[in-house]
N, C-alpha and C positions, 0 to 999 in steps of 0.2 A: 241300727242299734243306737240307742240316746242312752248318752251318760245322765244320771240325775246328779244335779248339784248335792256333794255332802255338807251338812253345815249344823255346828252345835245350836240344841236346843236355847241350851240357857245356858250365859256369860256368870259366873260366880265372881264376887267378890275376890282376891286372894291376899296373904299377910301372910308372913313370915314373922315368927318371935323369938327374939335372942335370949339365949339360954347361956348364960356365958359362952364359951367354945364351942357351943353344939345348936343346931336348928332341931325345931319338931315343924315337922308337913304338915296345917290343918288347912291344907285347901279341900275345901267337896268339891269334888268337879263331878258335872253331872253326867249321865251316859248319854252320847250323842248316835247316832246312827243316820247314813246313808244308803243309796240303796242304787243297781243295776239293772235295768232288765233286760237279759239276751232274746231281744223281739218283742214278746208280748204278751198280754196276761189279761185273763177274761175272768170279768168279776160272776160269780155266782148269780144266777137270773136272767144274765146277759148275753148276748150273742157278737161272735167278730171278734176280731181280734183288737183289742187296747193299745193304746201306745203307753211308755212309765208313765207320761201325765196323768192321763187316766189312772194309773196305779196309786199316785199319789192323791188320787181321789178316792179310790175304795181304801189303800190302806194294806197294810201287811201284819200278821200276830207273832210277838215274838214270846219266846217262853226262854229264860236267863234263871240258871240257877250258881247259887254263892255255894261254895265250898273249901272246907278247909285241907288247903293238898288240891290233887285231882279231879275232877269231875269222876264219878263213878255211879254206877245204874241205881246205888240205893238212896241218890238223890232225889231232891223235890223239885218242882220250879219253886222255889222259894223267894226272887229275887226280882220274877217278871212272870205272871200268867197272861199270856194270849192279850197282851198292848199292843194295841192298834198302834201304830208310825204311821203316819200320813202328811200332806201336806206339800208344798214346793222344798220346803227347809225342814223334810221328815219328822215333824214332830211329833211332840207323844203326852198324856195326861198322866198326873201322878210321877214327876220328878225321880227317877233315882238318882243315887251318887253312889261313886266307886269305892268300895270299902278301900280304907288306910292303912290296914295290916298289907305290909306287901315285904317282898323273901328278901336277903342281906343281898345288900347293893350297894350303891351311892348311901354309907351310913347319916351323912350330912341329910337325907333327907326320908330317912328310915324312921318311922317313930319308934319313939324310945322306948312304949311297951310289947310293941309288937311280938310275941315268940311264935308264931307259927302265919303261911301264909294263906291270905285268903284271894280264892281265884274264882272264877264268874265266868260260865260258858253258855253262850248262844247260839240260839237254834229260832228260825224263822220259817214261816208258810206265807200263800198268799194266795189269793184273793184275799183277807180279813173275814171272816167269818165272827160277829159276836153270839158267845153262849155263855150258858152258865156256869161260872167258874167248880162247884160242889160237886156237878155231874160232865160236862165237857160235853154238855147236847145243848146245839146251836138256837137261838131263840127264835131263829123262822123257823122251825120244825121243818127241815127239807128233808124230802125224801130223795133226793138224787143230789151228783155234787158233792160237799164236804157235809156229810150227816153227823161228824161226832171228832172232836179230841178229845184226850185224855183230860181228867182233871186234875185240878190243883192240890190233890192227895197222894195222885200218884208216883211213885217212884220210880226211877227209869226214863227211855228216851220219851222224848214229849211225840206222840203220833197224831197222825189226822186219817180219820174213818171216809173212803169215800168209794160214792156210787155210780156206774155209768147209766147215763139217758139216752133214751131215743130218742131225748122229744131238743129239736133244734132250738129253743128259747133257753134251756137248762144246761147247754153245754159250760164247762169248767173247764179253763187252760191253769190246772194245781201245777204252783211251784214252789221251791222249798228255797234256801239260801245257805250258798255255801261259801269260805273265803275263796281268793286269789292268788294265798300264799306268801303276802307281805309281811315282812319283818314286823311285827310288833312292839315296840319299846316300851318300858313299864318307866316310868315315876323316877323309880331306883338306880335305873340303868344297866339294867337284865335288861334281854331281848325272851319273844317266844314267835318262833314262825309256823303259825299252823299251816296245814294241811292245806295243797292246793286243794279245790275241788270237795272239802269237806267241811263241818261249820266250825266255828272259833268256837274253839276248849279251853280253858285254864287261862283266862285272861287275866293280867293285874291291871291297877290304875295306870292307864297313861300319860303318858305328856297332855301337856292342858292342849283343850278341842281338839282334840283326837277324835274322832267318829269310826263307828264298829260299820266297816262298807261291805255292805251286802251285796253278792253277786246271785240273783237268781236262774235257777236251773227248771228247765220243764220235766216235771214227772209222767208227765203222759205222751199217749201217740195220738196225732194227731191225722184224720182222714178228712179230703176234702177232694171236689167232683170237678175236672172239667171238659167240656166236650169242643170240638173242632170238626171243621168237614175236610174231606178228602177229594176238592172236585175234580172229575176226570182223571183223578192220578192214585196211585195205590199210597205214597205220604201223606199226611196233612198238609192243605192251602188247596189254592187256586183259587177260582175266581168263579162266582155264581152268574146264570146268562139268563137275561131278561127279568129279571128280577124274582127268581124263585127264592122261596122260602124253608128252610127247614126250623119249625119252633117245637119246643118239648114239652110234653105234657106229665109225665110221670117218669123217675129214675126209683130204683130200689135196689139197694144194696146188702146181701146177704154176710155177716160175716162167721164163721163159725167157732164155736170155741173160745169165745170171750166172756171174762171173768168178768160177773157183774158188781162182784166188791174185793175189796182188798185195804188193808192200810198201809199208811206213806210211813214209815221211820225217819223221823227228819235227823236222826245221826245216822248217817249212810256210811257204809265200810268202803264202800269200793269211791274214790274218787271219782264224782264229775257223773254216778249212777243215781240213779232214784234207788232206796231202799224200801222196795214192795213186801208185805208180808202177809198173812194170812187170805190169799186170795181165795174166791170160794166164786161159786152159780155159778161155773162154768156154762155156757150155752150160745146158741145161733143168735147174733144179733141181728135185726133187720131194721133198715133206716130209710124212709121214704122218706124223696122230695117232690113233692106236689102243690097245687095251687100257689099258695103267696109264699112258699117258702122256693122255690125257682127267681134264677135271676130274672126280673122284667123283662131282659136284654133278649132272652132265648123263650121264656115263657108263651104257649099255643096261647090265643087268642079265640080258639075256637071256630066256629064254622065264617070263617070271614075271607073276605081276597086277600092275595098276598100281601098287597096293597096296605091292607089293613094288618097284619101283620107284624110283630116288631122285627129288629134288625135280621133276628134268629141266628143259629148257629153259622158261624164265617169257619175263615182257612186261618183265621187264631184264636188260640185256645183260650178258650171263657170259663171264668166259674158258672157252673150249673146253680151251684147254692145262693140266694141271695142276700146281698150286703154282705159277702164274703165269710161267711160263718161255715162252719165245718163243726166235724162230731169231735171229739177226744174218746179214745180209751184204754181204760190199763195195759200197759205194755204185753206185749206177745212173742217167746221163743216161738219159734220152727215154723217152717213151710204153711201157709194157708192161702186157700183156695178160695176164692173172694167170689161171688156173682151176683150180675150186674143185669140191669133186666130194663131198659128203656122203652118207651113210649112215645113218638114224636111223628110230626106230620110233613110231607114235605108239599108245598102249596104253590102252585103255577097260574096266575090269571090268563084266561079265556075267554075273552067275550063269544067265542061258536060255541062255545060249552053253556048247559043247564046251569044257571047260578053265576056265570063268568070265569068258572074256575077249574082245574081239575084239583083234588085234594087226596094223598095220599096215607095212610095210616100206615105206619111199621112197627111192629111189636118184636124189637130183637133182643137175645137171650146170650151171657158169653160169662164165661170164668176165666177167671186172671188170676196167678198165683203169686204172691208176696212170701220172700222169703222168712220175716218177720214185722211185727211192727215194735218199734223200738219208741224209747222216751225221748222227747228232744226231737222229733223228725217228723215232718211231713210226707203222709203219704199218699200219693195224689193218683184217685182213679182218672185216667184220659181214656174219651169215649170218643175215637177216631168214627163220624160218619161218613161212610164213602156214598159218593153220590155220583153217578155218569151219564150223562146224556142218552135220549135213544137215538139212533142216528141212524139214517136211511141207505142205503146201496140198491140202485136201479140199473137192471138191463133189459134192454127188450132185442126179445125172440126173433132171428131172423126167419122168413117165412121159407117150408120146406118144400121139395116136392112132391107133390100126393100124385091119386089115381088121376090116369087121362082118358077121355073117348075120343073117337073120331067121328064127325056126321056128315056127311055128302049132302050138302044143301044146293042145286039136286046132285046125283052121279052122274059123273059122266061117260061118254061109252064113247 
């Protein structure tokens, strides 16, 4: 886990003016944001898992809206639509600052016309996705991925529309941002402590560089492939003799019952949960890995000696998928039946053999049952191939008694 440095966008001026016996607050201070990532985050288009750095290269959308009182559903973003934060020092285009009306406190620093408070609640996604603010459809026109937020007319929580892919280059690690439950102190000297695990609501202006610290949470489930041999022994390990080969040619992953759209609620009710809702397509997803999308490491090489061969599958567990990329998708209650369907050759050099080699093909077939797949979690198919030796046991037959004659060469009398 990498903490990203928080750190104010922009340093404002500040001045204090004497009113006889009383101050008025005209500091702007502007909104700063920093930002967490628990693991990692894969920008849309891209494969693998990111580090924050990388995040703070694609960037995250926040949607902030001002209200007077509460935050309540028949708000706007009015205050921030879908602002990319990016950068080492998260910053952002288009400046805001913290409105000045804020609730009785420290009156020394209360302005003097204020009667009612105004509060500012943030709600963030990521990867960054730009679209058009009128409609909330993304300007790459993707079909898989984050296809759609809401727009800047709508009222209510700010959501992000998204699709799952089969296709390994279009995988999406969506995450949303929620506080950690730190005290907040306003200006005034009011406190508000949001919600672990859910996003900051009813904020006022804080103390100067104060920064809104994002903690991001993964909304998805994540699958990923690895295979190990089994030599000589019914666990995984051991140790391969003479230099055999086992490399893989084709994996396919069945899974059933997976929702191919849903949208994310980036005001989640339950702490520390993705807020899913309108999931729909229910159906069989199927996820081949073949050709260039196989690690090198284990990848068939085709009709070659072992020799020729790469490392191929050992007695430790390797990813199947390569450059580390794996599928996501929307989360899954109840029991599912997963199958897994590999193709792999196991390959022995010979020089008394046709070609130098013998070459084996196995096409095996098996179901594995996952209790669910959940957001935030890794769930890892392990494809144990067991491999054993053929090995010889020799006795030779001792010789029995058979039939006897007898011949008188000559008889004698």
């Amino acid at each position: 886990m990498i903490i990203a440095a928080s750190a104010a966008v922009v340093l404002s001026a500040c001045a204090k003016i004497d009113m006889g016996t009383s101050k008025v607050n005209d500091i702007d201070e502007p909104v700063a944001f920093g930002a967490y990532a628990r693991k990692a985050v894969v920008k849309a288009g891209q494969a693998g898992e990111l580090t924050t750095t990388a995040l703070q290269g694609s960037g995250f959308g926040v949607f902030a809206y001002q209200t007077t009182g509460n935050y309540s559903t028949s708000a706007t973003p009015n205050f921030m639509y879908n602002t990319k934060v990016y950068g080492a020092s998260w910053t952002y285009d288009i400046i805001k600052y913290w409105p000045n009306q804020i609730q009785a406190g420290d009156t020394d620093r209360q302005p003097a016309t204020a009667f009612q408070a105004d509060k500012v609640s943030f709600f963030a996604y990521g990867p960054y996705v730009p679209a058009t603010a009128s409609t909330g459809v993304p300007t790459d026109d993707a079909t898989s991925g984050i296809t759609a937020l809401t727009n800047n007319a709508t009222a209510g929580d700010p959501k992000v529309s998204f699709k799952v892919s089969n296709d390994l280059s279009k995988q999406v690690d969506l995450v949303w941002a929620v506080s950690n439950g730190a005290t907040w102190t306003n200006v005034g000297g009011t406190t508000n402590t949001p919600v672990s695990g859910k996003p900051y609501l009813n904020l006022q202006k804080p103390a100067l560089n104060t920064a809104i610290h994002f903690y991001f949470k993964h909304a998805l489930s994540q699958v990923k492939l690895q295979a190990v041999a089994a030599y000589n022994q019914i666990a995984e390990g051991g140790t391969a003799q003479d230099g055999v080969k086992i490399t893989i040619a084709s994996v396919t992953v069945t899974i059933p019952g997976v929702s191919e759209t849903a949208v994310l609620n980036l005001n989640n009710t339950t702490a520390d949960a993705p807020l899913w809702e309108n999931a729909s397509g229910s159906s069989d997803l199927t996820l081949t890995i073949a050709d260039a999308n196989i690690n090198a490491a284990l990848k068939d090489a085709g009709d070659k000696l072992a020799s020729e061969q790469p490392a191929g599958v050992t007695g430790t567990a390797t990813d199947v998928i390569a450059d580390s990329k794996y599928y996501t998708i929307i989360p899954k209650d109840g029991a599912t039946n997963v199958n897994v369907k590999i193709v792999y050759y196991v390959t022995t050099d010979d020089p008394d053999l046709l070609g130098g080699k013998s070459r084996v093909k196995n096409e095996i077939e098996k179901t594995v049952s996952f209790a669910k797949f959940e957001a935030g979690k890794k769930n890892t198919i392990k494809m144990i191939l067991g491999i054993s030796e053929v090995k010889f046991v020799a006795e030779v037959d001792e010789w029995a008694d058979g039939l006897s004659g007898e011949v008188n060469l000559p008889l004698n009398s």
